[in-house]
Every structure is written in structure tokens, then in C-alpha cells.
C-alpha positions as CSV (number, residue, x, y, z in Angstrom):
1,X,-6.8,-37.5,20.8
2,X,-2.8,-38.5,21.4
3,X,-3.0,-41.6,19.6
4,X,-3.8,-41.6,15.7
5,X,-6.6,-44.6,14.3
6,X,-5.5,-46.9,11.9
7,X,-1.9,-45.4,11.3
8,X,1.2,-47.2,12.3
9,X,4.9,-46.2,13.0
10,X,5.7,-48.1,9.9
11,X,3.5,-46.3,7.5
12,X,4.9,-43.1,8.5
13,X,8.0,-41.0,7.3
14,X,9.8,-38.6,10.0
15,X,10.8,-35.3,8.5
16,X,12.0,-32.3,10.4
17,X,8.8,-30.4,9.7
18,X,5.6,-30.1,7.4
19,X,4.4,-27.0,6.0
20,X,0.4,-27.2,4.7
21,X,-0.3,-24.7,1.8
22,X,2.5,-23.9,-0.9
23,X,0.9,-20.0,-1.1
24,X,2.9,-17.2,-0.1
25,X,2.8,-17.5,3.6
26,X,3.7,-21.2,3.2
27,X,6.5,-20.3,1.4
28,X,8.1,-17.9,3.3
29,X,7.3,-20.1,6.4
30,X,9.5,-23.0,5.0
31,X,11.7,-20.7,3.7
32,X,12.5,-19.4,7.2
33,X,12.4,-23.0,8.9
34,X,15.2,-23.7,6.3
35,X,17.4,-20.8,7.3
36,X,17.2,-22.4,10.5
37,X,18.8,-25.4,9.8
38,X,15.1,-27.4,9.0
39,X,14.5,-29.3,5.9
40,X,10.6,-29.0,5.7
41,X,8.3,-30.6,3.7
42,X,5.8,-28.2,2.1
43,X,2.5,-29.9,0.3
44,X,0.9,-28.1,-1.9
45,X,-2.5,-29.1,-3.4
46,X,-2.7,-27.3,-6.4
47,X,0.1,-28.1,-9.1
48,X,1.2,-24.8,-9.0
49,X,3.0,-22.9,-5.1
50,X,2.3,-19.3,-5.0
51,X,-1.4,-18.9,-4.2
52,X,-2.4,-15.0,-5.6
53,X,1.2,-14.4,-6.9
54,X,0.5,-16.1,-10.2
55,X,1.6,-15.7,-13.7
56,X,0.1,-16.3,-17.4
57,X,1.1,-15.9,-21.0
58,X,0.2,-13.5,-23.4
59,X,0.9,-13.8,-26.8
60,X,0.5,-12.5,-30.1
61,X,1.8,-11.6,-33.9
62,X,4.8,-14.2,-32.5
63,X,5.6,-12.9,-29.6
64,X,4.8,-13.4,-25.9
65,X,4.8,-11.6,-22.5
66,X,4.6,-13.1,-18.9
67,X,2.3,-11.5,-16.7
68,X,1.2,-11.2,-13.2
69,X,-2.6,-12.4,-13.1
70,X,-2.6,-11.9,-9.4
71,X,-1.1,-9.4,-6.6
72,X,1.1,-7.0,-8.7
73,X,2.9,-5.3,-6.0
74,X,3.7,-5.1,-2.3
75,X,3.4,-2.3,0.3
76,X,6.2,-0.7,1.3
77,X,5.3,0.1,4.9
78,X,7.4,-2.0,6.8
79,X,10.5,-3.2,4.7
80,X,10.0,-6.9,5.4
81,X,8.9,-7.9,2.0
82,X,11.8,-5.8,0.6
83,X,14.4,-7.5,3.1
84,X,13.1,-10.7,1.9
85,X,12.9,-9.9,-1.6
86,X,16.6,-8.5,-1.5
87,X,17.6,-11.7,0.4
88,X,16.6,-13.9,-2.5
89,X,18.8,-11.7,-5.2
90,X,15.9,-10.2,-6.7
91,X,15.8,-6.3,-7.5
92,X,13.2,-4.0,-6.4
93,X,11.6,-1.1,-8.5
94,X,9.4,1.4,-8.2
95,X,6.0,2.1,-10.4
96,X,5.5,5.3,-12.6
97,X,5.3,7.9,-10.6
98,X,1.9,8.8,-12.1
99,X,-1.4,8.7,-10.0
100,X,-4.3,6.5,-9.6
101,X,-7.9,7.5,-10.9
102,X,-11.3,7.0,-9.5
103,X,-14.4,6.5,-11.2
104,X,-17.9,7.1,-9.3
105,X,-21.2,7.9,-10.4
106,X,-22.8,12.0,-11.0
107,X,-26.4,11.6,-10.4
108,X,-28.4,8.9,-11.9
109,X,-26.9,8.2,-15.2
110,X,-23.5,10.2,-15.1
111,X,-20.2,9.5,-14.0
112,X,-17.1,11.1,-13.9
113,X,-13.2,10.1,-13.8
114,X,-10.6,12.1,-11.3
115,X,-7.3,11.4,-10.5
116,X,-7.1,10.1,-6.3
117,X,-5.3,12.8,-3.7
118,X,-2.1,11.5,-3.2
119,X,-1.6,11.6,0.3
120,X,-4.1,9.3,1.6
121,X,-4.6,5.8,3.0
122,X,-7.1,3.4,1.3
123,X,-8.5,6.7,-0.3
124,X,-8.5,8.9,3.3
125,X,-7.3,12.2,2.4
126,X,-4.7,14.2,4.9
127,X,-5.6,17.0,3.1
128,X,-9.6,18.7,2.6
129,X,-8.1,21.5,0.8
130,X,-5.7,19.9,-1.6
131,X,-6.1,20.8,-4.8
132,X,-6.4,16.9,-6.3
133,X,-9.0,16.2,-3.1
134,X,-11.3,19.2,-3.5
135,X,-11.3,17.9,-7.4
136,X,-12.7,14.7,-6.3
137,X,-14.7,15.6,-3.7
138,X,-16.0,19.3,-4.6
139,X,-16.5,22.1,-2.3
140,X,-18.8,21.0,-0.2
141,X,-17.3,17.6,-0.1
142,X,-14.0,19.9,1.5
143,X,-15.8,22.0,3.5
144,X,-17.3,19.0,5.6
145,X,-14.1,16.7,5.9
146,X,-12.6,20.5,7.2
147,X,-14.6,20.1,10.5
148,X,-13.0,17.0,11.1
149,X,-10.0,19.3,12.5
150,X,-13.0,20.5,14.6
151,X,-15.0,18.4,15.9
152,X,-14.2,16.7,19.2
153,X,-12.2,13.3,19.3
154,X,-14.8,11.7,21.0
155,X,-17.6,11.9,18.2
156,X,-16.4,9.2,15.7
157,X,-18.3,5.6,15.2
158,X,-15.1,3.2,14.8
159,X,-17.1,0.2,14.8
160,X,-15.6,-0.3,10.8
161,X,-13.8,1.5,8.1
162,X,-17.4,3.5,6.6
163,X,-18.8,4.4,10.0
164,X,-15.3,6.2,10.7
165,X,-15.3,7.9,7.7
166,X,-18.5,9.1,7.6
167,X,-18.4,10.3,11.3
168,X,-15.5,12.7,10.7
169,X,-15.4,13.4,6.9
170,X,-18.7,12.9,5.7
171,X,-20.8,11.0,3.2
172,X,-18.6,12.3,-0.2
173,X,-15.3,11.3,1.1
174,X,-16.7,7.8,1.6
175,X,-18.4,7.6,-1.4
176,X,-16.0,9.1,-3.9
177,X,-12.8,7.9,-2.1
178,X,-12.6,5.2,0.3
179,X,-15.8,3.2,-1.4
180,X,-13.7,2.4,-4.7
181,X,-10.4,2.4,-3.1
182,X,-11.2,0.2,-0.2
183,X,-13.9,-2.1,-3.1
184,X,-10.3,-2.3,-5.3
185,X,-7.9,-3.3,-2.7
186,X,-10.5,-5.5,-0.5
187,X,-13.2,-6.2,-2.6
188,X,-16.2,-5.6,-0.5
189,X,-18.1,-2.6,1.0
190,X,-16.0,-0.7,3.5
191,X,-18.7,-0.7,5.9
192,X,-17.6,-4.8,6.2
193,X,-14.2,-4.0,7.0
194,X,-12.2,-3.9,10.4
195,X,-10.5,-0.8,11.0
196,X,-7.1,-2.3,12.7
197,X,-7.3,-5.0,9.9
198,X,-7.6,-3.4,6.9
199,X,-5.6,0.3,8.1
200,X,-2.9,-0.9,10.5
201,X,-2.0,2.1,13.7
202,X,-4.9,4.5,11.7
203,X,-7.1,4.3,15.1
204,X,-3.8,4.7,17.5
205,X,-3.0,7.6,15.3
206,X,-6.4,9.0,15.4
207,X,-6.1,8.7,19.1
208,X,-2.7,10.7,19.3
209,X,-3.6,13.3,17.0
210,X,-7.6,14.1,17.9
211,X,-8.5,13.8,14.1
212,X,-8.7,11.5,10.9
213,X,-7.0,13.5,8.8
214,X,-4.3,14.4,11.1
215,X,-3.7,10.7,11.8
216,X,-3.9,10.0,8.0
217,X,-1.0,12.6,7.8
218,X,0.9,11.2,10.9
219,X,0.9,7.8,9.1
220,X,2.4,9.6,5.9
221,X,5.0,10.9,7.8
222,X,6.1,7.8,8.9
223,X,5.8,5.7,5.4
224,X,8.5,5.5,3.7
225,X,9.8,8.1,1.1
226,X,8.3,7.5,-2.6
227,X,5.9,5.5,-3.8
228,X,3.9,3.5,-1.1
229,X,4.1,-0.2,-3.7
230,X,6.8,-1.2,-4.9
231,X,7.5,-4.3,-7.4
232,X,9.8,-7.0,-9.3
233,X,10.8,-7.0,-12.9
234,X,9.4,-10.2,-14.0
235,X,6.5,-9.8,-11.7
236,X,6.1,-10.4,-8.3
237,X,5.3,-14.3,-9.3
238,X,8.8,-13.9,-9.2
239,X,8.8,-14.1,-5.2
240,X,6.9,-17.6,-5.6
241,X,10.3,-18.9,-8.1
242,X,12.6,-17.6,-5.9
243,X,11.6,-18.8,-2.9
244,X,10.8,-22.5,-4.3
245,X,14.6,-22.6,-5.5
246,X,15.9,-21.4,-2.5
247,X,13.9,-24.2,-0.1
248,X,14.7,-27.2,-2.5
249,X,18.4,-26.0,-2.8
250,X,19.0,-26.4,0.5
251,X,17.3,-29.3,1.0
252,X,13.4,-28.8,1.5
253,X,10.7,-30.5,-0.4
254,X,7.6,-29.5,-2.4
255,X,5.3,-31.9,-2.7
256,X,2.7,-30.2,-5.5
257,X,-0.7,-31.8,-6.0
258,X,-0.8,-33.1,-2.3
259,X,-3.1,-32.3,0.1
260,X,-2.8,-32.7,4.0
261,X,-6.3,-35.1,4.9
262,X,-5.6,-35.3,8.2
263,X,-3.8,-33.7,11.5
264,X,-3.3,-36.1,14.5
265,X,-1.2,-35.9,17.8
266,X,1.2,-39.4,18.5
267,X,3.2,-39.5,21.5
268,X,5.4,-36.2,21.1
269,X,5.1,-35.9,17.3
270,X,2.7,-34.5,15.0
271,X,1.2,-37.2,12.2
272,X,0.0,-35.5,9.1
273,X,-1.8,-38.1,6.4
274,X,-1.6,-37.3,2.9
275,X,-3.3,-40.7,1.3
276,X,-3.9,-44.2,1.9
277,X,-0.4,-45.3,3.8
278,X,1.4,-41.7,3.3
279,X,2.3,-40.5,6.8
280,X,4.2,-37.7,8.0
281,X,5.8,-37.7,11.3
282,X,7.3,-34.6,12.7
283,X,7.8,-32.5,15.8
284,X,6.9,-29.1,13.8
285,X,3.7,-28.2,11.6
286,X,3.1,-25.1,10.2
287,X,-0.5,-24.9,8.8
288,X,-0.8,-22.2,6.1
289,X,-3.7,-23.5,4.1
290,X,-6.8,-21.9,2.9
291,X,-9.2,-20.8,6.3
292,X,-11.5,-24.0,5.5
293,X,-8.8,-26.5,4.8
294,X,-6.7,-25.2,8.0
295,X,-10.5,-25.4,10.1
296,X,-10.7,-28.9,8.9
297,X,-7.9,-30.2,9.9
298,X,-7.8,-28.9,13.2
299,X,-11.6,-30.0,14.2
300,X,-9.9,-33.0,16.7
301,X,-7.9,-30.6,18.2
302,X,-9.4,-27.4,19.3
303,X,-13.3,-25.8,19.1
304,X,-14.0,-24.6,16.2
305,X,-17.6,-23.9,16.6
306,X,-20.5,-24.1,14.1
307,X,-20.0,-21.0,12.1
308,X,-18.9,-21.8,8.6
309,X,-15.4,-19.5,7.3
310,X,-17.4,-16.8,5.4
311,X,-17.6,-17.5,1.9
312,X,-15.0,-14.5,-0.1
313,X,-15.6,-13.1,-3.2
314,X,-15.7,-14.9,-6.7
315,X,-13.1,-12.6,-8.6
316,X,-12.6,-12.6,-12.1
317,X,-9.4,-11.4,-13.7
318,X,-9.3,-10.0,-17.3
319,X,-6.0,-9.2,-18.6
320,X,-6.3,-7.8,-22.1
321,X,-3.0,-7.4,-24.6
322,X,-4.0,-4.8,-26.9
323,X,-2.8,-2.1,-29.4
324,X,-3.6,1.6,-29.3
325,X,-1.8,4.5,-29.8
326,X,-4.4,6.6,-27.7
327,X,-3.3,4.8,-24.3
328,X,0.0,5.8,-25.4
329,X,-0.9,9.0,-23.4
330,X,-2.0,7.2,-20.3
331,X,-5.1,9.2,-19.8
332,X,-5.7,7.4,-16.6
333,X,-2.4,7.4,-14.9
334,X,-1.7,3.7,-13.6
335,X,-4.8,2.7,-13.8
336,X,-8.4,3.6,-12.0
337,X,-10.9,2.5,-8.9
338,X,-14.4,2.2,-9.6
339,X,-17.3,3.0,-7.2
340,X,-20.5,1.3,-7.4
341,X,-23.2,2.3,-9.4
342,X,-22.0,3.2,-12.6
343,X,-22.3,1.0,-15.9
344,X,-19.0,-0.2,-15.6
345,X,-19.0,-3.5,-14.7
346,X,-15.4,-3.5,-13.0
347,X,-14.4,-3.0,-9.7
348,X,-10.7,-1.6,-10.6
349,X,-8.6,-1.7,-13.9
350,X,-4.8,-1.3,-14.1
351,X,-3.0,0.1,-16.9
352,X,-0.4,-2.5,-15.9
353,X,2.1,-0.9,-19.0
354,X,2.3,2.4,-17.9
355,X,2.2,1.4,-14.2
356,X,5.5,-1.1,-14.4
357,X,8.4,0.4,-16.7
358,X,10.2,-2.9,-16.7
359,X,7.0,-3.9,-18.6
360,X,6.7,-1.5,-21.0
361,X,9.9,-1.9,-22.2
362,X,9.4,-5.8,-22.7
363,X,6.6,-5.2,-25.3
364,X,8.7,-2.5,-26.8
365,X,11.0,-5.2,-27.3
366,X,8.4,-7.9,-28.2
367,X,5.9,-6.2,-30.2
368,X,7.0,-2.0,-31.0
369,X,5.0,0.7,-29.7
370,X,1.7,1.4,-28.9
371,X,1.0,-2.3,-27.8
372,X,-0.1,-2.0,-23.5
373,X,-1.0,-4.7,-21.6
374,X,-4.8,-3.5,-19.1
375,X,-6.0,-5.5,-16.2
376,X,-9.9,-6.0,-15.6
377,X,-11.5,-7.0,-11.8
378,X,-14.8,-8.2,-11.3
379,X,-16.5,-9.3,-8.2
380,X,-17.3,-6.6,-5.4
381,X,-18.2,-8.4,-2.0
382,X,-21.9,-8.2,-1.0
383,X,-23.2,-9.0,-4.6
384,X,-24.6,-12.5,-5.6
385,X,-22.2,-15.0,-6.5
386,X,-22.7,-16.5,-9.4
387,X,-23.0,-20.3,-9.7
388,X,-21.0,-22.4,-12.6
389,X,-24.2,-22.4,-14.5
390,X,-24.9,-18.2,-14.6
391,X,-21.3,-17.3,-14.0
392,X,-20.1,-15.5,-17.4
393,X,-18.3,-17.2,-20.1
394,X,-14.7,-16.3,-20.2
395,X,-15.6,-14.6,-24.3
396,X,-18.4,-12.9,-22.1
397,X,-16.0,-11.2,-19.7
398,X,-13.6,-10.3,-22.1
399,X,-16.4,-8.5,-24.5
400,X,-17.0,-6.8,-20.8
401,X,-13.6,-5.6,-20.3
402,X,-13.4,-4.4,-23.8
403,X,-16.1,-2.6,-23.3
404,X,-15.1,-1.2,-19.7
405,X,-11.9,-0.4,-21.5
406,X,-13.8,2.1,-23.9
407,X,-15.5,3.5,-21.5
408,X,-13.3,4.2,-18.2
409,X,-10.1,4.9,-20.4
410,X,-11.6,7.1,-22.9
411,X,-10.0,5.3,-26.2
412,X,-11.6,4.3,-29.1
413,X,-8.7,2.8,-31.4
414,X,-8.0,-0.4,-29.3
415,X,-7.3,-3.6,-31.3
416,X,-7.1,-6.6,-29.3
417,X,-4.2,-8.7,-29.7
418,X,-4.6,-11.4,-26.8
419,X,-6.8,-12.0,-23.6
420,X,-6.5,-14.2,-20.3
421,X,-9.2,-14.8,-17.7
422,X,-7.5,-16.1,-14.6
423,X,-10.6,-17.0,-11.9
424,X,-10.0,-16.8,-7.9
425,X,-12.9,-18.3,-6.6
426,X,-13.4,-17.8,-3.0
427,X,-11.1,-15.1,-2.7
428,X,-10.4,-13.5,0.9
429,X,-13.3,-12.7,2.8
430,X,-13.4,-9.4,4.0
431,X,-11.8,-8.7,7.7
432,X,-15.0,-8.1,9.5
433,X,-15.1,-7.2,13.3
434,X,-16.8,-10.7,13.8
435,X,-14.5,-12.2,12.1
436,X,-11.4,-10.9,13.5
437,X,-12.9,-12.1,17.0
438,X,-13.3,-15.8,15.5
439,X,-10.1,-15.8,14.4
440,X,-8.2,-14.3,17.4
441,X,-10.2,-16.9,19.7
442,X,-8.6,-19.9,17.2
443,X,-5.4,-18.6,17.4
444,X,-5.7,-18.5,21.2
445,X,-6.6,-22.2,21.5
446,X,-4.0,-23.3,19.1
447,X,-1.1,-21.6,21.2
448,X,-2.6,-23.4,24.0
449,X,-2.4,-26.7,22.9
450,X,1.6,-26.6,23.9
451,X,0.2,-25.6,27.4
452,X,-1.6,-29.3,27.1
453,X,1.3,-31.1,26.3
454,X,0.5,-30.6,22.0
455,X,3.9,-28.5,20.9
456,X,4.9,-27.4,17.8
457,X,1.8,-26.1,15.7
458,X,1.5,-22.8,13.7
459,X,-1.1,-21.4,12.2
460,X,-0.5,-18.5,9.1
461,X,-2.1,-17.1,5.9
462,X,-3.7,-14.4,4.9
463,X,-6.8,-15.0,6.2
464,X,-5.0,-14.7,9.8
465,X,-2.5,-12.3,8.8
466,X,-4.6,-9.8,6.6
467,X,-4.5,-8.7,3.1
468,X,-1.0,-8.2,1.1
469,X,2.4,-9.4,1.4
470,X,3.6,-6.7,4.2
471,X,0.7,-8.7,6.7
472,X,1.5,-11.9,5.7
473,X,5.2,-12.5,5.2
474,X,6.2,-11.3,8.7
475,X,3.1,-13.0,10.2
476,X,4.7,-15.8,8.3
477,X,7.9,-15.5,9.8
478,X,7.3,-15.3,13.0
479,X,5.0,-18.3,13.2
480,X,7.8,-20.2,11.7
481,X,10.5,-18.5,14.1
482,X,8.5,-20.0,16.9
483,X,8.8,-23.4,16.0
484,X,12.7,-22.9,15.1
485,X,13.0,-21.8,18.9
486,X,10.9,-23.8,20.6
């Protein structure tokens, strides 16, 4: 295992460390190896860093707009991504303050559009009686997530995120609430997703207070004060700029459209191969890849087992530049969450205009009133994936969204003035209980390779860290902070 085939210490170049995957958590990784006086070397095997914080072009009638076609905003729980934001001189702003809508079907062939309670997590409410929760939910739906304040602490099925909800707020909080909210933000049925992954201190909370909506509250106490996202004029592709200027300024290197083939120990150093007589040698790896490409390359090193990384979602983006002077009146707040079972065909839509001031006000200046720019999802975890030859056409998808538009947002006079279809195949699979035991086990054997004499390798991403920037970036960090004091 210590000693490398067919590579020699001529073919190799030392560097002070190597950072695989250019995504977000890559990013920040190198960015914090730099601040410690490192000059990494980051491969990235796309052409473009940034991973979900992406950006595309809309234009029209001779003007243009740059968009986020990925993660529009980050969580404000912890104040990590805001320190780190701040720390690269970029400003931070808050959304509209107007509320989210949800979308789930009435019956058989109805549906109905309400705005989401406020004060909930991933579509939880803290409050049965609230007027904006009993609208959602109806009487009944109330009068059964009441008992919750009840009902003994011991009677709840934690085993994932539906099973919880159901046990102590019943079957119409889950399907009216947490169903689209948690299918928006994870894409997936909640009944896939790990509790402590997905809602962070919910369970310990639950514990403390004897009740899920009394730990939903406790957990709103503690957030802080206004909106729970916030963003960054420009977009938060913005992060992915920033951070790439700051790690080549001081020294680092980017390598896009290069991929790491292989990961070998030699002697005390690391030897990472990137082609045919391109070596790396270094003392300090961070590996922030994709779950498969990360597996892959540490198959010599620890046991990875036989079970494939599951498969995540195909998503499809639709991001729709249009005119109407009916949206004008944002008749669905910043934007809505769709359950399953309705003719819609999207998972969640964001009225991305009237969500992000900053952007309204660049197409006032770029096109004049009434023009908005409406973001499309599709892809809910569980459903078949589509191959390349049955996936939809990107015309197809947009005649989709245009319709969904109609339809969810209640406008009729929309002219379409420009369209973008950004694909993430493969997307994030969902944090499963399985899967959070597979990955804590490879984390385990990774940290003990320095007890075999194998220092210096990190392991980060989302897939390890969770979904959004407030798991990954200080998951991130610290990996990287480990090898800085090691």
C-alpha cells in the first residue's frame, strides 16, 4: 500500500497540499489551508469551481441578467457562512419579508394554494392554533397536532423525519407541510430522511421539552432574529468568485478540467496522479469530491464495502425571464412548495424577483417594470429517473414550467422573454439512516489511517456534511483546520 506502482520521485511535483473537488466545500477547504500559511493546489474536474453555486445568463430585448441556477441562499443558523461571507468583502441581505406558499392536493382532482406558518422548521409548525397553520392544515388537522402537547414523550417513532411527524402531529401536518417543504429543500420523501441530518438539535430539543412542537419553538427561540436565509447581491455564485480570487491571490492554484485518478501513500507523503506523468506529492490531502469519486479513490486505502453510493435525484432547473404585470402583485409570496399528487409537475417554484430585492431592481434597470425572473424544480426522489433517451427536451420542460407557471401562480398575461435549463444530474442523495451509518463508519477508518502511520487525509462535501452551506462550510473548515495543525 506505502509504495505507489509505476510512479517515480521524478515524475512528481511537491506542493504543500491538494484539495480534490473545486465545489463549495473544496473551496472553503483551501481557502482555510491558505489562511494558514498553505499554498494548495485545488483540481477541479469540471471547467467551472463552485459545484451547486452556479450562475447563467438571461437575456432579452438587449439586455441581460446573471442568475443563480443553483443554491440561492444560505441558512442563517449558525453565522459561519455569514462570517465567511463577510471575510471575503461581500455584503449580506436579507429576502422580502413575504412568505412561502404550499401547494397540495384537495381530494382527487383539486388542489389548493396557502401561504406556510411562519414559525416552523422544514414545514413543522410551533404553533397548532396559529392562524396561517390552522389555514393550511384545517380544524381537524389543529385539533390533532394539539395533542402533541399531550401525549407522553415516549410515544413518537423517530426512526426518520415522516414517522416523527406523524407520531405526534398527525397525517395532515405531514402531508400538507413537511411533505412539500422537506420534497423542496431535499428532494425526496421525508419518510427517507434522517432526523439529526436533515433537522439539526430537533430530537435533543424534543427530548428537553417533552413535545414536537415545543422543541420546534425552542429551536425558534434560539435562531437568529429575522429571516432564517439570507443572500448576496449578485447571487450567492458570488461565494464561488470570491473565494477563487482570494486562494489564487495568495498563492494557491486551481487546476480546472483536472481530475484526481488516483490516491497512493509513498514514504510520509501523499501521491495524487492526475494523468500519464502528472504527480502530486504532498503531506496534506483534502478530498472533497463527489461521494463516488472520493469512494474511488480511497478503495486501496480503507473498506469500502460492496454497496454502491445511492444514486441522488436527476434535477432539472427551469429559470424562466418573463413579463407580466399580474406577478407584479406577488400572489405567491417568494415563491411556493408543491406536494405530490397534483398536476403540477414541479416540486417547488421561486418567484426569485420578488424574493431578492437586489434583483428586482436589476431588471428595473435592465428591462422596466413588470419583467420577473421564476424558478422551476423538477425531480422528487423515489420517482424513476429518466434515461438520456426519455428524459424531456429542454423546449419540453420549459412548455412545463410555463404551464406550472399558469397554474400555481394564478397569471394568465405572462410573455416569455428568455429561458435556461441548467441539469444536476445525480444530485445529493437523501440522508437516510443507512446511509448516515455508511458514512460515519468511512469517516472512522479514514481518521484511523494516521493511527497506521497514513497522516494528513480529510474527507468533506456535502454528502458528509449534509445539505446547505451552514453544514458544509464549517464541516469544511474544520477538516481543513485539522491538517493546518497536525
Amino acid at each position: 500500500m506505502n509504495q505507489p506502482r509505476g510512479l517515480s520521485d521524478e515524475a512528481a511535483s511537491r506542493v504543500d497540499a491538494v484539495v480534490v473537488g473545486g465545489g463549495v466545500a473544496g473551496l472553503v477547504a483551501a481557502h482555510l489551508l491558505v489562511e494558514g500559511g498553505a499554498l494548495p493546489v485545488v483540481l477541479e474536474a469540471t471547467d467551472q469551481c463552485g459545484g451547486y453555486l452556479a450562475k447563467g445568463r438571461l437575456a432579452a430585448e438587449g439586455a441581460e441578467v446573471w442568475v443563480d441556477v443553483g443554491a440561492e441562499s444560505f441558512a442563517a443558523r449558525s453565522g459561519v457562512v455569514g462570517s465567511l461571507v463577510e471575510m471575503l468583502g461581500l455584503e449580506i441581505v436579507s429576502p422580502a419579508a413575504l412568505s412561502a406558499w404550499g401547494y397540495t392536493p384537495i381530494g382527487r382532482r383539486r388542489a389548493r394554494a396557502f401561504p406556510l406558518p411562519a414559525a416552523g422548521v422544514l414545514g413543522i409548525p410551533g404553533h397548532p392554533w396559529a392562524a396561517d397553520t390552522r389555514r393550511a392544515i384545517g380544524l381537524l388537522g389543529a385539533l390533532r397536532a394539539s395533542l402533541d402537547a399531550v401525549l407522553p414523550a415516549e410515544r413518537v417513532d423517530a426512526s426518520n423525519l415522516a414517522a416523527l411527524v406523524r407520531s405526534r402531529l398527525g397525517t395532515r401536518v405531514l402531508a400538507r407541510l413537511v411533505t412539500p417543504v422537506a420534497g423542496g429543500v431535499h428532494s425526496t420523501d421525508p419518510a427517507l430522511l434522517d432526523v439529526d441530518a436533515v433537522a439539526p438539535g430537533l430530537l435533543a430539543a424534543y427530548r428537553r421539552t417533552g413535545s414536537l412542537t415545543g422543541a420546534i419553538r425552542a429551536l425558534r427561540a434560539q435562531a437568529p432574529a429575522g429571516s432564517a436565509v439570507r443572500g448576496i447581491p449578485g447571487g450567492m455564485n458570488q461565494l464561488v468568485t470570491a473565494l477563487e480570487r482570494s486562494i489564487e491571490a495568495s498563492g494557491g492554484e486551481i487546476r480546472r478540467a483536472t481530475s484526481a485518478l488516483t490516491l497512493r501513500r509513498d514514504g510520509d507523503e501523499w501521491l495524487v496522479r492526475t494523468g500519464p506523468g502528472q504527480v502530486l506529492r504532498t503531506e496534506r490531502v483534502v478530498l472533497a469530491a463527489s461521494a463516488r469519486a472520493t469512494q474511488a479513490l480511497l478503495t486501496d486505502l480503507v473498506d469500502i464495502g460492496d454497496a454502491e453510493p445511492a444514486r441522488g435525484t436527476d434535477i432539472r432547473l427551469v429559470t424562466l425571464l418573463v413579463r407580466s404585470a399580474a406577478l407584479g402583485a406577488v400572489p405567491r409570496g417568494t415563491g411556493i412548495l408543491v406536494a405530490p399528487g397534483t398536476s403540477v409537475g414541479a416540486k417547488a417554484s421561486t418567484h426569485a424577483s420578488a424574493k431578492w430585492p437586489w434583483l428586482r431592481s436589476r431588471l428595473d434597470e435592465s428591462f422596466g417594470e413588470d419583467v420577473h425572473v421564476v424558478r422551476f424544480s423538477y425531480g422528487r426522489g423515489g420517482a424513476a429517473q429518466p434515461d438520456s433517451a426519455t428524459a424531456p427536451a429542454d423546449d419540453a420542460l420549459v412548455a412545463q414550467a410555463v404551464a406550472d407557471l399558469g397554474e400555481l401562480y394564478g397569471v394568465m398575461d405572462v410573455q416569455i422573454l428568455s429561458s435556461l435549463v441548467t441539469a444536476w444530474d445525480d444530485a445529493l442523495a437523501p440522508p437516510t439512516p443507512a446511509s448516515r451509518e455508511r458514512v460515519a463508519r468511512l469517516l472512522a477508518d479514514v481518521d484511523a489511517l494516521a493511527d497506521r502511520g497514513l497522516p494528513g487525509l480529510t474527507v468533506t462535501g456535502a454528502w458528509v456534511a449534509g445539505t446547505g452551506l451552514a453544514a458544509v462550510v464549517p464541516h469544511a473548515q474544520n477538516s481543513a483546520r485539522r491538517l493546518n495543525v497536525a
